[in-house]
N, C-alpha and C positions, 0 to 999 in steps of 0.2 A: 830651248828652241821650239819644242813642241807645244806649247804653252802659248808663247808666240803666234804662232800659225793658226792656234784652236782661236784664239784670242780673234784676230784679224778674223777668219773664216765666219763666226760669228756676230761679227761686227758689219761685217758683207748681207748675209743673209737680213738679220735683223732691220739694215736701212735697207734694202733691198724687199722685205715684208710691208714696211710704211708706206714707199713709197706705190706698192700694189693697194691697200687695205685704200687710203686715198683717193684712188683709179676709180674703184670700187666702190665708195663713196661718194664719189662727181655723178657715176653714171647711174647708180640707183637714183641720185635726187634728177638727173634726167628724166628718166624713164616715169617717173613718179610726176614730175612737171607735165610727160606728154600726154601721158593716161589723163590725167584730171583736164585736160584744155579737150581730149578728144570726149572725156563723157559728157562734159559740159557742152559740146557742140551737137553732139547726139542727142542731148535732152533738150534743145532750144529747137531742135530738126522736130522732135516729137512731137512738142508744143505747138511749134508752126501747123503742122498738118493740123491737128486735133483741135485746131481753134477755129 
């Protein structure tokens, strides 16, 4: 029976890992998407002046 339980508990955690690592996954390629559109907007802002 204990075995059992370690088994399942384990089985919990582990899909319950993926489904976080995943999260964590989406939201870095967000954050990575925003950054690069804001520096990109920043250095066309630059340009603009400077020319």
């Amino acid at each position: 029976m204990k075995y059992i339980l370690l088994i399942a508990t384990v089985l919990t955690v582990f899909s319950g890992c993926s489904a976080t690592w995943s999260g964590v996954k989406e939201d870095t390629s967000k954050a990575a998407d925003w950054t690069k559109e804001k520096v990109n907007q920043g250095a066309a802002y630059v340009k603009e002046k400077t020319e």
